[in-house]
PDBQT receptor file of N, H, CA, C and O in Angstrom, charges set to zero:
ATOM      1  N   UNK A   1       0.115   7.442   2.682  1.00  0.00    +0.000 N 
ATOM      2  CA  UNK A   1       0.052   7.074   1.276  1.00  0.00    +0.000 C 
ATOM      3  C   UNK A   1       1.377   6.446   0.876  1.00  0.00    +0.000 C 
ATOM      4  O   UNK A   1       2.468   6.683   1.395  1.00  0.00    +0.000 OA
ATOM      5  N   UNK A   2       1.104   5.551  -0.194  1.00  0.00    +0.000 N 
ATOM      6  H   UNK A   2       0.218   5.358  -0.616  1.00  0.00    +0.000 HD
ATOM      7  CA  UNK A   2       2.393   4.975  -0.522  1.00  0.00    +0.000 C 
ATOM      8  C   UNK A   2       3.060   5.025  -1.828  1.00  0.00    +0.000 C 
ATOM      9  O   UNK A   2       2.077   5.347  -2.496  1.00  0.00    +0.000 OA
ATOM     10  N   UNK A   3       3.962   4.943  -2.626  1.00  0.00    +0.000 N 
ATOM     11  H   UNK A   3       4.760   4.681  -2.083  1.00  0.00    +0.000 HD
ATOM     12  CA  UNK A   3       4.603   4.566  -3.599  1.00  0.00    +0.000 C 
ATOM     13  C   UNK A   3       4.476   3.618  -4.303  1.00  0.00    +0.000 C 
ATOM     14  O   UNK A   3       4.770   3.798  -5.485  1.00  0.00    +0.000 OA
ATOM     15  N   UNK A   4       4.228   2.906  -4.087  1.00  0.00    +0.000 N 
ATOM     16  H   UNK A   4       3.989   2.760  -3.127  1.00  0.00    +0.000 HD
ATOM     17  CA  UNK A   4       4.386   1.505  -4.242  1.00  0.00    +0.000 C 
ATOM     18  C   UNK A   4       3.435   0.529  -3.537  1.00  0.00    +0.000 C 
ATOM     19  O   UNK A   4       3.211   0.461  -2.328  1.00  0.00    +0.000 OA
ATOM     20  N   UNK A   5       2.629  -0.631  -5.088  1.00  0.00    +0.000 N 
ATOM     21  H   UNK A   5       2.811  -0.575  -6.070  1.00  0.00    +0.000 HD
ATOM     22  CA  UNK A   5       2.449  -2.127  -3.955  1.00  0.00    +0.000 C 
ATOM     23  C   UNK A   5       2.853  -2.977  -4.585  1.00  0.00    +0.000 C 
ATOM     24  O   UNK A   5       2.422  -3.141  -5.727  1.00  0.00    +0.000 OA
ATOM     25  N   UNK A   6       4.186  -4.112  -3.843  1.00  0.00    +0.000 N 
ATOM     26  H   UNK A   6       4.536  -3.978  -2.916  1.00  0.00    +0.000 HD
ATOM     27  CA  UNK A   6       4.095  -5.059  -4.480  1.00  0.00    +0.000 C 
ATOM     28  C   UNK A   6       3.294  -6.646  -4.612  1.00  0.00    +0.000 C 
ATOM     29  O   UNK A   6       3.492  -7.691  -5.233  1.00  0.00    +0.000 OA
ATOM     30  N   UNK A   7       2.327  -6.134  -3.668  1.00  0.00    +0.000 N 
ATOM     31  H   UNK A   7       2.167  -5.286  -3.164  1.00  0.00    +0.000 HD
ATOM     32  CA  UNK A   7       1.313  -7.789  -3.396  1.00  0.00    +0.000 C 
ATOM     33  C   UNK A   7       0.087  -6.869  -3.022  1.00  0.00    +0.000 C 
ATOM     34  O   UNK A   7      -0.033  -5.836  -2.364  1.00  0.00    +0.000 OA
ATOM     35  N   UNK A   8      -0.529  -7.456  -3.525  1.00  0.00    +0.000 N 
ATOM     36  H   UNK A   8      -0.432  -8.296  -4.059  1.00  0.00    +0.000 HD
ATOM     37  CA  UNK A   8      -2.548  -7.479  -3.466  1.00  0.00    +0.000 C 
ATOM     38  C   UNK A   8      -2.867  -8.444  -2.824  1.00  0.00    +0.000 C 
ATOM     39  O   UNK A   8      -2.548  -9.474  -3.419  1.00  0.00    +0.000 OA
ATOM     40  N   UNK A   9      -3.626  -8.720  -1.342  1.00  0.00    +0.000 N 
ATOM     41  H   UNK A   9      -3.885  -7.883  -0.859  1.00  0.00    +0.000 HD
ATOM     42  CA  UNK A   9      -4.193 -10.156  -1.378  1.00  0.00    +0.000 C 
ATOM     43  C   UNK A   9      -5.531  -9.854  -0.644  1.00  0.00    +0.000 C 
ATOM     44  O   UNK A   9      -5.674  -9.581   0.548  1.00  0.00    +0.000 OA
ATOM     45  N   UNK A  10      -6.494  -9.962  -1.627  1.00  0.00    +0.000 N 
ATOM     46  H   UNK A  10      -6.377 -10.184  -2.595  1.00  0.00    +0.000 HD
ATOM     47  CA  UNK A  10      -7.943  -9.976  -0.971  1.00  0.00    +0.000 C 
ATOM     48  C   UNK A  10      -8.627 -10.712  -0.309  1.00  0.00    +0.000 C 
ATOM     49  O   UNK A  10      -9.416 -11.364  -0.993  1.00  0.00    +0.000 OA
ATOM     50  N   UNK A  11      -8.670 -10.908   0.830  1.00  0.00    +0.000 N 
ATOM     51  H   UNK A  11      -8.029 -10.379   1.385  1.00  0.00    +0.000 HD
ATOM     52  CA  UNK A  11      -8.698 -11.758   1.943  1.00  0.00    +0.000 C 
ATOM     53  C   UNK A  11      -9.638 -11.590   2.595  1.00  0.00    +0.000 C 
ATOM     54  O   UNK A  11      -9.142 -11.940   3.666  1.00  0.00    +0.000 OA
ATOM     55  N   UNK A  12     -10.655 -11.324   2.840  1.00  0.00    +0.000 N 
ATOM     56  H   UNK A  12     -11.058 -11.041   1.970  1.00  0.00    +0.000 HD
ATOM     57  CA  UNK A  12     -12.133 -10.817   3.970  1.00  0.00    +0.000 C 
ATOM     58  C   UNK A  12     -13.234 -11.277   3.381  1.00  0.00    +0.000 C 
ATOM     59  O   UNK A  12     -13.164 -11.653   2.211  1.00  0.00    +0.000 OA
ATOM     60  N   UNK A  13     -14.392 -11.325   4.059  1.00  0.00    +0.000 N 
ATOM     61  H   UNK A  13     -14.448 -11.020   5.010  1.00  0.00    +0.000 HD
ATOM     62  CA  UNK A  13     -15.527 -12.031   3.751  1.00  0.00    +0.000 C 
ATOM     63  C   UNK A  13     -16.476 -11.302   5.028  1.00  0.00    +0.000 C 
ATOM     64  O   UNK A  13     -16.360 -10.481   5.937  1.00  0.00    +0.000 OA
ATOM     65  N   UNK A  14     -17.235 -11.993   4.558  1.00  0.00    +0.000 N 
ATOM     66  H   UNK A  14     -17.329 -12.660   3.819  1.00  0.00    +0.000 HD
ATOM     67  CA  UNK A  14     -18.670 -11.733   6.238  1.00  0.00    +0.000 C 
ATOM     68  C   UNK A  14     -20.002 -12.810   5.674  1.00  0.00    +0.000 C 
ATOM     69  O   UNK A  14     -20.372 -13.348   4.631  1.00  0.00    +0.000 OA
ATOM     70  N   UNK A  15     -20.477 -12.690   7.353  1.00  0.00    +0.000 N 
ATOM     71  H   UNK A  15     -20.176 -12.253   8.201  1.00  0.00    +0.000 HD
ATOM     72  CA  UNK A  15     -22.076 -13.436   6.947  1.00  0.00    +0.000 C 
ATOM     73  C   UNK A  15     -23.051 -13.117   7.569  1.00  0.00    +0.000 C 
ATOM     74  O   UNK A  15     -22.759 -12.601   8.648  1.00  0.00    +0.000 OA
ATOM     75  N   UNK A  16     -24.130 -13.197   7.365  1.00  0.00    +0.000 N 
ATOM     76  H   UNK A  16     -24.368 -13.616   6.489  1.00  0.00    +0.000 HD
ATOM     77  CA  UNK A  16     -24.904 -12.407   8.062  1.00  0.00    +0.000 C 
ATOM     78  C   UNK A  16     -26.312 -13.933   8.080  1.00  0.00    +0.000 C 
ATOM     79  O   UNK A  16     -26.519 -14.707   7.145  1.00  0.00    +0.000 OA
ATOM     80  N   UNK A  17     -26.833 -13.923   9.068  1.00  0.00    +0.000 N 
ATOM     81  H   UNK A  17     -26.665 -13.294   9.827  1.00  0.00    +0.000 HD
ATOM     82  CA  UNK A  17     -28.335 -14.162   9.622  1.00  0.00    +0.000 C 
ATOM     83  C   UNK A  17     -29.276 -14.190   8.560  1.00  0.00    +0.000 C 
ATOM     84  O   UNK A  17     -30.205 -14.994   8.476  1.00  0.00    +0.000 OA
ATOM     85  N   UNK A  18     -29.106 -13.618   8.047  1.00  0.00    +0.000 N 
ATOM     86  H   UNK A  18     -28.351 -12.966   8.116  1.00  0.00    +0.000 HD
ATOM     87  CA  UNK A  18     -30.910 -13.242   6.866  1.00  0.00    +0.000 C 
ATOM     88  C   UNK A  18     -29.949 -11.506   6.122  1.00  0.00    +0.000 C 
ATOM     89  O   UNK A  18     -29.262 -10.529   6.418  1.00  0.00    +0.000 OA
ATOM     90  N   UNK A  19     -30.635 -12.231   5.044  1.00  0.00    +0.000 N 
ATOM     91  H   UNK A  19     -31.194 -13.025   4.803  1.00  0.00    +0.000 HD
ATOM     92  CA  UNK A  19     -30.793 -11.269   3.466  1.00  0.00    +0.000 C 
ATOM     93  C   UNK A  19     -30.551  -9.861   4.296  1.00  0.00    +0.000 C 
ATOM     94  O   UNK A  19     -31.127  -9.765   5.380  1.00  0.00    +0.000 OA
ATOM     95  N   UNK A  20     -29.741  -8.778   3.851  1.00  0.00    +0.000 N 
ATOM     96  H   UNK A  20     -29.273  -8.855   2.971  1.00  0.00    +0.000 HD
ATOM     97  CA  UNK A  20     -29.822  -7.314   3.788  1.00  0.00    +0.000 C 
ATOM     98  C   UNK A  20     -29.449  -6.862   2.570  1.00  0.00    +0.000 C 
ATOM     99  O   UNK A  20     -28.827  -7.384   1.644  1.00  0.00    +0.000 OA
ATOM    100  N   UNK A  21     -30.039  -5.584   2.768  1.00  0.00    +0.000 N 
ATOM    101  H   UNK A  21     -30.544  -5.160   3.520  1.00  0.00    +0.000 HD
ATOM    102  CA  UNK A  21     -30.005  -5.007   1.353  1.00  0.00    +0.000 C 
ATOM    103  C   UNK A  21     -28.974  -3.331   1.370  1.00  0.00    +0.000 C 
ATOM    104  O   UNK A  21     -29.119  -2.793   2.468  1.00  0.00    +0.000 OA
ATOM    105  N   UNK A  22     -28.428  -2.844   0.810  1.00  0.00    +0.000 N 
ATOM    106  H   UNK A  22     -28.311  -3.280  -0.082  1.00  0.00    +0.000 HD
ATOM    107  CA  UNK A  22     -27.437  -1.799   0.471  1.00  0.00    +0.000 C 
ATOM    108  C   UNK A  22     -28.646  -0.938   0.036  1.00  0.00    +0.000 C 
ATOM    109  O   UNK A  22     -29.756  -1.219  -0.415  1.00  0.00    +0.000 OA
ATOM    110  N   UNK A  23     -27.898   0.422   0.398  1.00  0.00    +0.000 N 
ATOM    111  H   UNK A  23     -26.996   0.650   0.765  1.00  0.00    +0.000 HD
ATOM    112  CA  UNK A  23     -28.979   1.324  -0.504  1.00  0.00    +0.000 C 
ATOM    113  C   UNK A  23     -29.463   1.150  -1.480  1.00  0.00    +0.000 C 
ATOM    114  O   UNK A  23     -30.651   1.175  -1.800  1.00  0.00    +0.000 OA
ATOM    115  N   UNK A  24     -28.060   0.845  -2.359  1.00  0.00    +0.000 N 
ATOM    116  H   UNK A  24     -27.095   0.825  -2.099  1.00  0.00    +0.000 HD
ATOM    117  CA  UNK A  24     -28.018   0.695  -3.611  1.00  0.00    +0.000 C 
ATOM    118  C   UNK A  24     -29.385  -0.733  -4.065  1.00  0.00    +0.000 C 
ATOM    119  O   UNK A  24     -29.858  -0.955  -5.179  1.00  0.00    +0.000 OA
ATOM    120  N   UNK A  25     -29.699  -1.476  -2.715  1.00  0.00    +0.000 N 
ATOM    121  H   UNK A  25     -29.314  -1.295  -1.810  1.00  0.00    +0.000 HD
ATOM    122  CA  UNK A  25     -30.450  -2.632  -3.681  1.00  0.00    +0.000 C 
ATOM    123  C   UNK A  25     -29.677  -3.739  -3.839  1.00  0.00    +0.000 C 
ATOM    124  O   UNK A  25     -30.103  -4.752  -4.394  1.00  0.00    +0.000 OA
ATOM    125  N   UNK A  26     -28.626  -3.638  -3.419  1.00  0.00    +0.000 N 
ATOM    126  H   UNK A  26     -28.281  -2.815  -2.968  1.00  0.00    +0.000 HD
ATOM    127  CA  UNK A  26     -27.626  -4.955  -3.349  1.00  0.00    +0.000 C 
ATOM    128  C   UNK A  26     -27.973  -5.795  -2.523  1.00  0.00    +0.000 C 
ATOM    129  O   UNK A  26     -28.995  -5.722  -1.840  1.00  0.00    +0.000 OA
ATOM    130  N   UNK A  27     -26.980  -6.874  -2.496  1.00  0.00    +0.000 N 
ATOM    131  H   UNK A  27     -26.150  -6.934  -3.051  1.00  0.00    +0.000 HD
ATOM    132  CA  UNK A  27     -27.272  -7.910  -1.392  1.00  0.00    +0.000 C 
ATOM    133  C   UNK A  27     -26.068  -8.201  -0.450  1.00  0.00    +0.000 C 
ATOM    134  O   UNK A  27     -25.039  -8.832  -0.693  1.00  0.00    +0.000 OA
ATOM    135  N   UNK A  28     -26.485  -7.548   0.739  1.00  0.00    +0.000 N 
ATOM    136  H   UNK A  28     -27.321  -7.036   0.936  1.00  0.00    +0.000 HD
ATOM    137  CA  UNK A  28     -24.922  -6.689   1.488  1.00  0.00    +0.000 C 
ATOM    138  C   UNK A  28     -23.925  -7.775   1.444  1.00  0.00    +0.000 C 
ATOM    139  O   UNK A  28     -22.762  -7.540   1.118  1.00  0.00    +0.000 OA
ATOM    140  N   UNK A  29     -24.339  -8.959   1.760  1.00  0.00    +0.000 N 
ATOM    141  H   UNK A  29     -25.285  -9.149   2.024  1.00  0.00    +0.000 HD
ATOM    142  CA  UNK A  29     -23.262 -10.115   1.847  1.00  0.00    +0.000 C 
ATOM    143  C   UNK A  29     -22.349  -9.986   0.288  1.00  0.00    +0.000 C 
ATOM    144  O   UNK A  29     -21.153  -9.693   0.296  1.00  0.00    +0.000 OA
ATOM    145  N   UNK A  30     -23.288 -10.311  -1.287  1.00  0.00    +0.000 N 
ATOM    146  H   UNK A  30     -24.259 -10.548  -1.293  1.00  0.00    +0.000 HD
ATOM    147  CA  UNK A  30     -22.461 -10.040  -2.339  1.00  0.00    +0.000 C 
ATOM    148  C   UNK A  30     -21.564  -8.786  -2.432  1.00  0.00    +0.000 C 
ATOM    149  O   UNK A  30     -20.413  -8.676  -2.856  1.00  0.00    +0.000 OA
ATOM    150  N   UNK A  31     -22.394  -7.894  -1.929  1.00  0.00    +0.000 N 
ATOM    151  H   UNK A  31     -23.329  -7.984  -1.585  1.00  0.00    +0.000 HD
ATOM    152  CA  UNK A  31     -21.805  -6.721  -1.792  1.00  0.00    +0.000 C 
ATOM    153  C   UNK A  31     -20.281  -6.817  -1.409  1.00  0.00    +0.000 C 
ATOM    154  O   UNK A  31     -19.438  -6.776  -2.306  1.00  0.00    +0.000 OA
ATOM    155  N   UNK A  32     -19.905  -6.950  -0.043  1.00  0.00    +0.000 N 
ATOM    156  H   UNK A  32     -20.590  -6.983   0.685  1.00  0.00    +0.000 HD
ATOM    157  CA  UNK A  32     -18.909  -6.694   0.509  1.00  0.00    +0.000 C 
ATOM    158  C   UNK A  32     -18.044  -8.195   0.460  1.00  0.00    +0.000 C 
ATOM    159  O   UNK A  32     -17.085  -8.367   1.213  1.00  0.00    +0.000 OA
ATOM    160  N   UNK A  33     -18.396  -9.026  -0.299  1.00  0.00    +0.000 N 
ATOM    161  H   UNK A  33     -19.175  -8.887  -0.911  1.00  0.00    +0.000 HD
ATOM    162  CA  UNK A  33     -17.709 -10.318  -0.565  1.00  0.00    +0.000 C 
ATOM    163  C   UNK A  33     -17.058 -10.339  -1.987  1.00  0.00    +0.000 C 
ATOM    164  O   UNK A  33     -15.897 -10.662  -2.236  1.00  0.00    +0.000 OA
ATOM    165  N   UNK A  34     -17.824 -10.017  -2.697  1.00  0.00    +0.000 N 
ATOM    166  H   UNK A  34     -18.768  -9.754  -2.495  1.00  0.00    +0.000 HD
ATOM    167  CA  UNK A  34     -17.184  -9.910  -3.995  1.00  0.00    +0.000 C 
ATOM    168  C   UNK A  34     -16.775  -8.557  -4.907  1.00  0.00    +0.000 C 
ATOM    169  O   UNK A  34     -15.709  -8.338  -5.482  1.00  0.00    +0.000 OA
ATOM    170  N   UNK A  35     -17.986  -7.721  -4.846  1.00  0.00    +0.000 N 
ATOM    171  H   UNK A  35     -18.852  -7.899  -4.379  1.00  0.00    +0.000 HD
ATOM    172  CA  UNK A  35     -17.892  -5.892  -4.874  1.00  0.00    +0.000 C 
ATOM    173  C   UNK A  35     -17.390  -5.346  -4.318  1.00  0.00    +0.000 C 
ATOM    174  O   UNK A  35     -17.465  -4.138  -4.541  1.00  0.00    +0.000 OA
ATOM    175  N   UNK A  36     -16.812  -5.659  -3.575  1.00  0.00    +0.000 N 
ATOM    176  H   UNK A  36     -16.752  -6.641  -3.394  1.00  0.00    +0.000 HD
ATOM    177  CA  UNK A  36     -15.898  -4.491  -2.698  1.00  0.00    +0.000 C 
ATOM    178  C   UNK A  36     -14.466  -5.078  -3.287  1.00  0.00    +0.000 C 
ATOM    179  O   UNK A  36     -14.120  -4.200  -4.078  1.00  0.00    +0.000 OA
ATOM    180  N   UNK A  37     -13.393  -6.185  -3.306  1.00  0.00    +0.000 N 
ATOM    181  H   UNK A  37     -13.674  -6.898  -2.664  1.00  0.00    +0.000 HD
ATOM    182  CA  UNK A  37     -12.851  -6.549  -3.822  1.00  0.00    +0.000 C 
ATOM    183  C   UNK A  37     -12.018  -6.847  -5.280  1.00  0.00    +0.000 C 
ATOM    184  O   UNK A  37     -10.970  -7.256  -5.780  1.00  0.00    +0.000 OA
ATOM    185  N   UNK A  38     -13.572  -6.214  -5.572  1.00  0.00    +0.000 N 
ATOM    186  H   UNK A  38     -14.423  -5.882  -5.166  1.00  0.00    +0.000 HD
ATOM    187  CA  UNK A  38     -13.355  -6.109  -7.535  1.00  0.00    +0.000 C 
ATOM    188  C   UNK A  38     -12.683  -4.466  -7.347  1.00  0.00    +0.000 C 
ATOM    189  O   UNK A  38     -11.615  -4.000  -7.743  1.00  0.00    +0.000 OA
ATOM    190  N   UNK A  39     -14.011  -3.744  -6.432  1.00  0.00    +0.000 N 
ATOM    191  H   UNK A  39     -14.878  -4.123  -6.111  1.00  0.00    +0.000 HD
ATOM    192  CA  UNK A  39     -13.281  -2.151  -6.734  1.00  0.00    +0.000 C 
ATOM    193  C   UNK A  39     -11.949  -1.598  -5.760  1.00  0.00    +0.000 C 
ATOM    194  O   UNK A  39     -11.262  -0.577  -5.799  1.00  0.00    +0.000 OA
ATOM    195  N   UNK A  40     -11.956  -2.680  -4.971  1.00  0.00    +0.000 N 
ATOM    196  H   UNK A  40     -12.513  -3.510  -4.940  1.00  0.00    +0.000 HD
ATOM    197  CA  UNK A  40     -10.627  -2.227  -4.437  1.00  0.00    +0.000 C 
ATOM    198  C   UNK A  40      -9.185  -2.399  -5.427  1.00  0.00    +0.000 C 
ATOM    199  O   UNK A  40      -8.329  -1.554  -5.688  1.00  0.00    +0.000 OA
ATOM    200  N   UNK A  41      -9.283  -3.661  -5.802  1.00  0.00    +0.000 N 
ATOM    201  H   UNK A  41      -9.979  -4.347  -5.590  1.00  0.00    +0.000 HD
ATOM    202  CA  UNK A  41      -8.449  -3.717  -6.993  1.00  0.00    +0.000 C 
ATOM    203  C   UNK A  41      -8.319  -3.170  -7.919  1.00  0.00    +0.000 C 
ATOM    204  O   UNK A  41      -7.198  -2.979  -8.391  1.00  0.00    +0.000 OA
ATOM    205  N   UNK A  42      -9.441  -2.731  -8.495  1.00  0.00    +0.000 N 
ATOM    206  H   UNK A  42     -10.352  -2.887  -8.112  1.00  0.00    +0.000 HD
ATOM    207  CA  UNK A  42      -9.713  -1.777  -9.510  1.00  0.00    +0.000 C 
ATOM    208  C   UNK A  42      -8.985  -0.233  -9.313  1.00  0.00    +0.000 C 
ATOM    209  O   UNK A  42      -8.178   0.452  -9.941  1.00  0.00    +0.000 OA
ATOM    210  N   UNK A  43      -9.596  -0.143  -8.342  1.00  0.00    +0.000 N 
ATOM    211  H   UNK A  43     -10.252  -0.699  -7.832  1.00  0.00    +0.000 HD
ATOM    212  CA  UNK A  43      -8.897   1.279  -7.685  1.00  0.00    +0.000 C 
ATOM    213  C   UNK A  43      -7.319   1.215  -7.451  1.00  0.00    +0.000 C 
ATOM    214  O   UNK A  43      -6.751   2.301  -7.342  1.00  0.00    +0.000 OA
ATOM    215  N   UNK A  44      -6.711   0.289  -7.381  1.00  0.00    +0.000 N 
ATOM    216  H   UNK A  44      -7.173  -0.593  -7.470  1.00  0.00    +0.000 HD
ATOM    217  CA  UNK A  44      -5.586   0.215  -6.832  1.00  0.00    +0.000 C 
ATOM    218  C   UNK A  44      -4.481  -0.317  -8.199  1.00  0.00    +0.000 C 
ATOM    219  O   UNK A  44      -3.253  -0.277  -8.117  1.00  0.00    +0.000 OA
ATOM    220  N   UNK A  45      -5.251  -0.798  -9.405  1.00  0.00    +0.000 N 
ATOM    221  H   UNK A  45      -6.248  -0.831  -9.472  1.00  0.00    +0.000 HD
ATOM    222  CA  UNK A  45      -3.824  -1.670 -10.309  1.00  0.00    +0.000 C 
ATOM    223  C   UNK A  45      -3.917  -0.685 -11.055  1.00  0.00    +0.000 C 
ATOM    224  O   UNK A  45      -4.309  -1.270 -12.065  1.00  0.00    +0.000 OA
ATOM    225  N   UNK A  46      -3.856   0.427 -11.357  1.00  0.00    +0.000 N 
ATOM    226  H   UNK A  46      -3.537   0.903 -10.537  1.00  0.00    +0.000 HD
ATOM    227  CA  UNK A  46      -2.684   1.726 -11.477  1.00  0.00    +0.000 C 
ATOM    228  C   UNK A  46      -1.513   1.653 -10.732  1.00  0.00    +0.000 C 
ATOM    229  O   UNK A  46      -0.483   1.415 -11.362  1.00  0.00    +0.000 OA
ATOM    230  N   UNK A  47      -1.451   1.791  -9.643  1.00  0.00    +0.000 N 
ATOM    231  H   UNK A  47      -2.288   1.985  -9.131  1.00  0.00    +0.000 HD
ATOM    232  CA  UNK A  47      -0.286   1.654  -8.832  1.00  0.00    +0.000 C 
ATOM    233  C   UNK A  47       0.029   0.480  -8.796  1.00  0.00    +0.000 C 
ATOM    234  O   UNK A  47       1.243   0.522  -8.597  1.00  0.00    +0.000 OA
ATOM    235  N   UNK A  48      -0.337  -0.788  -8.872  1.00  0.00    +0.000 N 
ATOM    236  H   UNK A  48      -1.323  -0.822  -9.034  1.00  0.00    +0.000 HD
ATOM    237  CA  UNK A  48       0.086  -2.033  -9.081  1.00  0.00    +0.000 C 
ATOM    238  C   UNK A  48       0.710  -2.485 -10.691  1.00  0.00    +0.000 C 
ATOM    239  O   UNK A  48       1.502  -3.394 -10.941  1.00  0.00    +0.000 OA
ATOM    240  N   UNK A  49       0.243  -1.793 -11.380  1.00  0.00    +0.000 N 
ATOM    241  H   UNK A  49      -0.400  -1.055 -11.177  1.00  0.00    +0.000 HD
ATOM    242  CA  UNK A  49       0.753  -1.709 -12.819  1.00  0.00    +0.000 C 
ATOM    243  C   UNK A  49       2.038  -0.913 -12.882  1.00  0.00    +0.000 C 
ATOM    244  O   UNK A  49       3.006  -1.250 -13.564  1.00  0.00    +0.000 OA
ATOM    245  N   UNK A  50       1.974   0.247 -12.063  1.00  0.00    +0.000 N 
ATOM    246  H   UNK A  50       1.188   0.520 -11.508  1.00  0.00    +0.000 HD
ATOM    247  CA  UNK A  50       3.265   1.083 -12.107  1.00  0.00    +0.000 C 
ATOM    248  C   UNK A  50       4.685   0.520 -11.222  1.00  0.00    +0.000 C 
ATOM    249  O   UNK A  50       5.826   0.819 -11.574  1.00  0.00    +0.000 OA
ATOM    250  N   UNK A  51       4.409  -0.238 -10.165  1.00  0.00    +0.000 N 
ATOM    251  H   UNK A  51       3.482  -0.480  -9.878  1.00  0.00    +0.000 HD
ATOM    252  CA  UNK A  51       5.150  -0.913  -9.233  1.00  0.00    +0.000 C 
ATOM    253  C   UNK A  51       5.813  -2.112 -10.203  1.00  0.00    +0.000 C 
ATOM    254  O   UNK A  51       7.031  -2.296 -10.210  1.00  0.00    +0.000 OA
ATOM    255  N   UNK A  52       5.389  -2.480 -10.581  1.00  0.00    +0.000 N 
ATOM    256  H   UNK A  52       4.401  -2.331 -10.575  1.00  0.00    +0.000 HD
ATOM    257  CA  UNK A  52       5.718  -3.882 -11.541  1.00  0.00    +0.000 C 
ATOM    258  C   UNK A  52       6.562  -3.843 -12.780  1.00  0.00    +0.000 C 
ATOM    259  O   UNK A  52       7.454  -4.606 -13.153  1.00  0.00    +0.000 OA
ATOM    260  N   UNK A  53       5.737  -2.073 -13.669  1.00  0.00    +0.000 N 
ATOM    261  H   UNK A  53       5.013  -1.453 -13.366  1.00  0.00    +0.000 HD
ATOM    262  CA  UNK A  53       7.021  -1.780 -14.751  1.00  0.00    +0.000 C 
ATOM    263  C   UNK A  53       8.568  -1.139 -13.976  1.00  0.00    +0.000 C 
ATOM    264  O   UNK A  53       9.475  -0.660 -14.657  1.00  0.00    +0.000 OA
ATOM    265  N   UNK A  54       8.614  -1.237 -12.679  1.00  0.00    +0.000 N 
ATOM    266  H   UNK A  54       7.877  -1.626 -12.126  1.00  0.00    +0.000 HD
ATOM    267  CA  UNK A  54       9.820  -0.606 -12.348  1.00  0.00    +0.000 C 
ATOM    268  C   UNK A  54      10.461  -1.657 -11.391  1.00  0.00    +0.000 C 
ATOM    269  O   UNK A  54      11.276  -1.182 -10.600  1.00  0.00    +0.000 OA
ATOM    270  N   UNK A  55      10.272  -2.803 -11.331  1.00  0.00    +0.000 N 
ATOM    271  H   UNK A  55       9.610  -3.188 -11.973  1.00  0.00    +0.000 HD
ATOM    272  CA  UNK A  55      10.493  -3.814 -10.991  1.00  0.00    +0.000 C 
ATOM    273  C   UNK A  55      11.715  -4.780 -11.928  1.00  0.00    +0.000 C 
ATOM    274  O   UNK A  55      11.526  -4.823 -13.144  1.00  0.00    +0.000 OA
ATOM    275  N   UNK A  56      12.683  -5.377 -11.475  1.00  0.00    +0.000 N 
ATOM    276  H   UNK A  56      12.836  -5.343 -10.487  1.00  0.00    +0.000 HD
ATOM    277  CA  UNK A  56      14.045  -5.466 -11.846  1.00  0.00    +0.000 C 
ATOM    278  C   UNK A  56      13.488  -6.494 -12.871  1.00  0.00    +0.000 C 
ATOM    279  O   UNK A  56      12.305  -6.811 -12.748  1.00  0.00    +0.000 OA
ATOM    280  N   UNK A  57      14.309  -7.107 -13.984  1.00  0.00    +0.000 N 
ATOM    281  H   UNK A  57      15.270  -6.849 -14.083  1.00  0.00    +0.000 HD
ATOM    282  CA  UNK A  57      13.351  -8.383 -14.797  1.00  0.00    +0.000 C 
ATOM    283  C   UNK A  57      14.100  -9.613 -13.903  1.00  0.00    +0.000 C 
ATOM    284  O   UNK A  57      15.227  -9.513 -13.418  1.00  0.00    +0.000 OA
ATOM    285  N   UNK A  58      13.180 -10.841 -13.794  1.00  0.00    +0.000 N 
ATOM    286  H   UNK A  58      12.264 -10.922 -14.188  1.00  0.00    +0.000 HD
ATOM    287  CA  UNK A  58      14.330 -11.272 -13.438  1.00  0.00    +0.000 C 
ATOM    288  C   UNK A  58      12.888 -12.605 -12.932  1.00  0.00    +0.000 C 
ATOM    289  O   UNK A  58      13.190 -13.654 -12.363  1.00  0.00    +0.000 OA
TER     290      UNK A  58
């Protein structure tokens, strides 16, 4: 675990052959292309918000 992030960079993708579906009913490709990315960030700019107010001005 860390302290600190000072860079986010969401970078991954996938493709697949033909349509799958997530439990949930999703569409695995949107799924893990764009949904996964939103909540990783999501999950994470608390600590990206906190890294930044303690960050020198400048």
């Amino acid at each position: 675990m860390t302290g600190r992030i000072d860079l986010l960079l969401n970078n991954a993708g996938g493709m697949w052959d033909r349509a799958q579906l997530t439990d949930e009913g999703l569409e695995a490709g949107f799924a893990a292309n764009h949904l996964a990315h939103f909540l990783l960030t999501s999950r994470l700019m608390p600590l990206l918000e906190r890294t930044a107010a303690r960050a020198p001005a400048g």
